[in-house]
Each structure stands twice: as C-alpha cells, then as structure tokens.
N, C-alpha and C positions, 0 to 999 in steps of 0.2 A: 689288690686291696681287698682285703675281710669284709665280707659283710654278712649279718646273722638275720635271717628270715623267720618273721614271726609267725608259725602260721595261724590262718584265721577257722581252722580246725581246733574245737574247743581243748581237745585232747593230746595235737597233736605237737611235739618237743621244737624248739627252734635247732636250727638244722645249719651247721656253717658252709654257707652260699659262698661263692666266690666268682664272680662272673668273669668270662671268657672272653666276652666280645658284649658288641654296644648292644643289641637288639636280637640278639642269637645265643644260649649259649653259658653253662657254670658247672661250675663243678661242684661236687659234695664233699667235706673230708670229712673223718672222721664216723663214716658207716662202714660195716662191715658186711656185704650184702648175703643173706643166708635165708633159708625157705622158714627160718624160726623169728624171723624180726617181727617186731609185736605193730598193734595194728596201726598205733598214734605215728611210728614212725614211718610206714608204709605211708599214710595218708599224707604228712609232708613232703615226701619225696614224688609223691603223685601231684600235691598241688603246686611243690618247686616245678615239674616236668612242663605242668602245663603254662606255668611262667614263662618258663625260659624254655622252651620248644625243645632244647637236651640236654640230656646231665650227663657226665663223668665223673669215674669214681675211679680213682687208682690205687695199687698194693690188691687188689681181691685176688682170692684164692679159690672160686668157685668150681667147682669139674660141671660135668654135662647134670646130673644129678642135683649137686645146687642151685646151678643155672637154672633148670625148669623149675626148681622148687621155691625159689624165687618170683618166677614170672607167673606161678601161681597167686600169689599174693595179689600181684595188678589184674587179674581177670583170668579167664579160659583162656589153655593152647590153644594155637590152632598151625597146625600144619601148612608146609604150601602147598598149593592147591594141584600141582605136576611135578615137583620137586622132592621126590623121595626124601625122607627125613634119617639123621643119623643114626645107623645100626644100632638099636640097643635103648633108642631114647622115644618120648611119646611127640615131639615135636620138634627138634632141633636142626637146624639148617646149617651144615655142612658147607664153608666157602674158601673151597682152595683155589688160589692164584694158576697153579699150577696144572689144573685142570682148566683152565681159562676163562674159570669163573671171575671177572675184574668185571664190576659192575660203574666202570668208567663212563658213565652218561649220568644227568640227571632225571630222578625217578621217586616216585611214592610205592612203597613197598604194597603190590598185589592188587594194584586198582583197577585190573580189567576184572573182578568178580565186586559185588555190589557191596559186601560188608567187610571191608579189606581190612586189616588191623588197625588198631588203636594207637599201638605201642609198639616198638622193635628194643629188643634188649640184644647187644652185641657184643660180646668178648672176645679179648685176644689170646689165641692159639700160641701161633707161632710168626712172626717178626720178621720182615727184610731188614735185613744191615742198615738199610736207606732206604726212604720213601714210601709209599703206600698208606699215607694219611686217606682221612675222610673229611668233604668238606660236605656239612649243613646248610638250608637256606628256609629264612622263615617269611613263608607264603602268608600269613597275617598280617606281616607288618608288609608284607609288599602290596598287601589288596588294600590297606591303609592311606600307602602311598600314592594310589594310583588317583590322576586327577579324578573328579567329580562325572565327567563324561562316559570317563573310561569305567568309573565302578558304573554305573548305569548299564551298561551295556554288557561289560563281565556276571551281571545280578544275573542276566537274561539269558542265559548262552548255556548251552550243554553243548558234552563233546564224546563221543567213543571210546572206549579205553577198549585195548586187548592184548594181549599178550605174543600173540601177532605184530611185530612191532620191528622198525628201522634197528635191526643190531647195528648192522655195522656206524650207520650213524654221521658223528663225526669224530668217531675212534680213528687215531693215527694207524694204530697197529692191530690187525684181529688175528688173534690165532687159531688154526685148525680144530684145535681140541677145542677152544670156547665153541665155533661154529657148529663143530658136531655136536655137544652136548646141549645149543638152541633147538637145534632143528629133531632131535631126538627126542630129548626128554624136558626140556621148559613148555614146547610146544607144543606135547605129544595130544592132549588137549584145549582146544581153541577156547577160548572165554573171550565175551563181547561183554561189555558193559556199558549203561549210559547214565554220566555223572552229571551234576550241575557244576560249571567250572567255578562257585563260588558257593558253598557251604557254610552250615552256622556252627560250629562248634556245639558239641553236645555239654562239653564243661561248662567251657569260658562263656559262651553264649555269643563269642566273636568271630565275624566275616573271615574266611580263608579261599586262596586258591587253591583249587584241584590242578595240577598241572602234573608235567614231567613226561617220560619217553614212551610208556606206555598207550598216552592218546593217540590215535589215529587220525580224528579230525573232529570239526564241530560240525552239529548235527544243522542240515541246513545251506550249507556252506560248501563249497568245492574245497578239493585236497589242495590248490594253489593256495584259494585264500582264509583256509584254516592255517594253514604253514603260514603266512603274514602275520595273520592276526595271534596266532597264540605266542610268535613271535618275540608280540609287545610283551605279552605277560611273563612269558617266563623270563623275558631281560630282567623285568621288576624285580624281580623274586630272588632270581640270582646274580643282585647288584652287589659288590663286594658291600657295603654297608649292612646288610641282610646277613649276612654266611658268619659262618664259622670254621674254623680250619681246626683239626687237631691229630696232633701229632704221638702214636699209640705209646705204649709202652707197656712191657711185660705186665699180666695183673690188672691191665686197665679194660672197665664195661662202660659202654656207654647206653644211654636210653633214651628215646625221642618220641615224641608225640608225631605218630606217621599219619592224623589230622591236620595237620599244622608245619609240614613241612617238607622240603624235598632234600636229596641226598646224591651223593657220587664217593664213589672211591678213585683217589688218583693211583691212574697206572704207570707210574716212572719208577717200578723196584726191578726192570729188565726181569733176568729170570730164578730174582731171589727167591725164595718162600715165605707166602703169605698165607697163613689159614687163618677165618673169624669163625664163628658161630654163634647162630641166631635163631632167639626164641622168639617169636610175635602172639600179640593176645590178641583176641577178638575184639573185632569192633563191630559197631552198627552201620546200617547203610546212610549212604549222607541227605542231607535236609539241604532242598534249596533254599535260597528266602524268601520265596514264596510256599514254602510249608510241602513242596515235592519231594520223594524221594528217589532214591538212583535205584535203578534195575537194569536188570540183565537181559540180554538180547534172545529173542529164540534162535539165532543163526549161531549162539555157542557151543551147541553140540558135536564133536566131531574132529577130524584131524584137519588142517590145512591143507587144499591141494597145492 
C-alpha cells in the first residue's frame, strides 16, 4: 500500500514511501539516485532513513563512480578501516561471495573503532539465481520493547567490540578462502573499542542497542555471563517483528542507518555468484545516556597473536 511522506524539512519534496515491513523497513520509488540530486531531496531521503532504519530503491543504474558520488551527499567517505577499498575508487568495499566474503551473522558495520559509520549504502553487482537476501533488524524498537527492568540495566552496561571476533560463530558452513581472508586481511589490525550498549541517537534523539558479532563481551562481566546476558538483547532486536527481509534484484541499493540497526546476509546461494559493494559515511562516536562517549582501547594497536 502507497504511502506519501511529508517531510518536515521545510524545503524538502514528499517522496513516495512504501513500507516493507511493520517497524523496519520501505522503499523509495520514483528517485533516481545520482551524485547531482539537489539538496531538498537528499534531505527527505535522510529523514525517510532515519524513519524507517532502511530504504530501497530499485531500477538504479549507479557504477562505482555514482555510487560514491552519491554517498557524498549523506556525509564523508570513509573507508574500512583493514579492508582494502576497490581498485580505482576513494572508498568502496568490494563483497564477493566467492571469495568467502558471506557476512552470515548478525553485525553493525565497523563497531570495534569508536566512530563507526552512520550510513551503509549497498548495491547489487552481480546476483545468485537463488538466494542471498539481506535481512535488517531495528535495534530502537527492540530497546523500546524491552521491559522497564531490562532498559535499566541495558542504560548502564558497556561492552568491547573488536574485530577480533567469533568467525566461525554459528555459521553452518566456513569456507577456506573466507577463513583465510579473516585472519589476513580483516584482521591484519586489531581494533578494541568500548561502546555503551545503548546510545542516543544523534538525529532522532532516540534510545538504541549497540549489539551484534563484533562484541566480545561486557565490560565487568565474565565471557560466560556476557554470552547470557547479551543473549537477551540481541533475541529483542532480531525478533522476526523487528527485521526486514529483502530479496535483491538487478539495479536494486539499499541504505541503513548503521546507528539503528543490525544486518546479516543469508548464505543459502551454494556456490552461485554474489558481488555487493559498499559505500559507508562517517559517523561520530556514540553518546551513552548518561552523556559518555565510546572509545578505543590502548591494547588496539597491533596484530593478534
């Protein structure tokens, strides 16, 4: 069902919204995303984002070129931070299946460093025949949901984040080449960071979970009963109620507020071809609610023994 979004940006155009899912989750038609889009429409599609935690847009036509010149628009590049960027481009993250890049767990993109993006802009390359959705989950409405006890107690908590982190996980299947390319080159740089598990949004001005596979543990706490406890939270977060599933197609980008949310890509395309690539903007380090920010560890420097 159509729905058309006013935005409360004096300037900026109503924009035809069409949502995806109840509390996660719409789509845009009728933009055409290009590094020349003027500023009124740029700023509805920023204030749809932080609506609805991610947009999609299908038919786009972007190469690597438009791509960044677009995600200029929403803020500064920024590269990852161990992950070589696409030959040829100022920022672009290269993600082939094939290579065993299947980012099959749930994760906030680059939260073991203190100012981890903002924003993820994602375009499809190339397609498996079948399978390799992405599913969304919005960690706002999960910290929303969580009874009165539990946000008490989530307000107060930091946790570790680094990059260093459970690959294998609860992946059914790891491949060699993913293995090799963790322990070479995601890893080749250790980053420690320590977050508040529950952030104010710089926009909205609303409560979110920090979560996803990157944490190592809460600060305080043993590694058993950090693995309990964060347990509870990330169920919240990725309750099918929360998520969004969406199923790519030729042309299609999507874009999420990587404040407000966590992500997985499903690995059920066997050994189809899957390429994305991804632009992220800069973001700031998070705000607890008590007015702390996140920082980095001094034990980040370095290779992992």
């Amino acid at each position: 069902m159509s729905a058309v979004l006013h935005s409360l940006h004096p300037a900026a155009p109503a924009l035809d919204i069409r949502r995806v899912a109840g509390r996660i989750g719409a789509e845009i038609r009728g933009v055409a995303l290009s590094g020349d889009l003027d500023a009124a429409t740029v700023a509805a599609i920023r204030q749809a984002l932080v609506r609805h935690k991610v947009v999609f847009f299908r038919d786009q036509t972007l190469d690597e070129a438009g791509h960044e010149a677009f995600g200029r628009l929403l803020g500064d590049l920024v590269p990852h931070p161990t992950v070589p960027s696409l030959d040829g481009t100022a920022g672009t993250l290269d993600i082939d299946g094939s290579r065993g890049e299947r980012a099959s767990s749930w994760h906030t993109d680059v939260t073991f460093v203190p100012n981890y993006p903002a924003i993820s802009i994602l375009r499809a390359v190339t397609l498996p025949a079948y399978g390799g959705d992405t599913l969304w989950a919005n960690t706002e409405a999960a910290y929303a949901e969580l009874p009165e006890a539990l946000r008490d107690l989530a307000d107060r908590l930091w946790a570790v984040h680094s990059n260093v982190y459970d690959y294998v996980g609860g992946r059914v299947t790891v491949s060699d080449a993913g293995r090799r390319r963790y322990d070479e080159v995601f890893t080749r740089t250790v980053y420690e960071t320590e977050h508040p598990l529950v952030h104010v949004h710089p926009e909205s001005g609303e409560r979110s979970l920090i979560v996803g596979h990157f944490i190592q543990r809460i600060l305080g706490l043993t590694t058993s009963d950090s693995q309990h406890l964060l347990a509870i939270f990330h169920d919240h977060a990725t309750r099918p109620e929360n998520t969004v599933r969406w199923s790519w197609r030729q042309g299609d980008v999507a874009i999420w507020d990587n404040r407000a949310t966590v992500h997985r890509a499903v690995d059920d395309y066997d050994d189809e071809p899957r390429v994305v690539r991804r632009v992220t903007i800069q973001g700031v380090a998070p705000v607890s609610t008590d007015g702390r920010r996140s920082r980095a560890r001094e034990t980040q420097a370095g290779k992992a023994a």
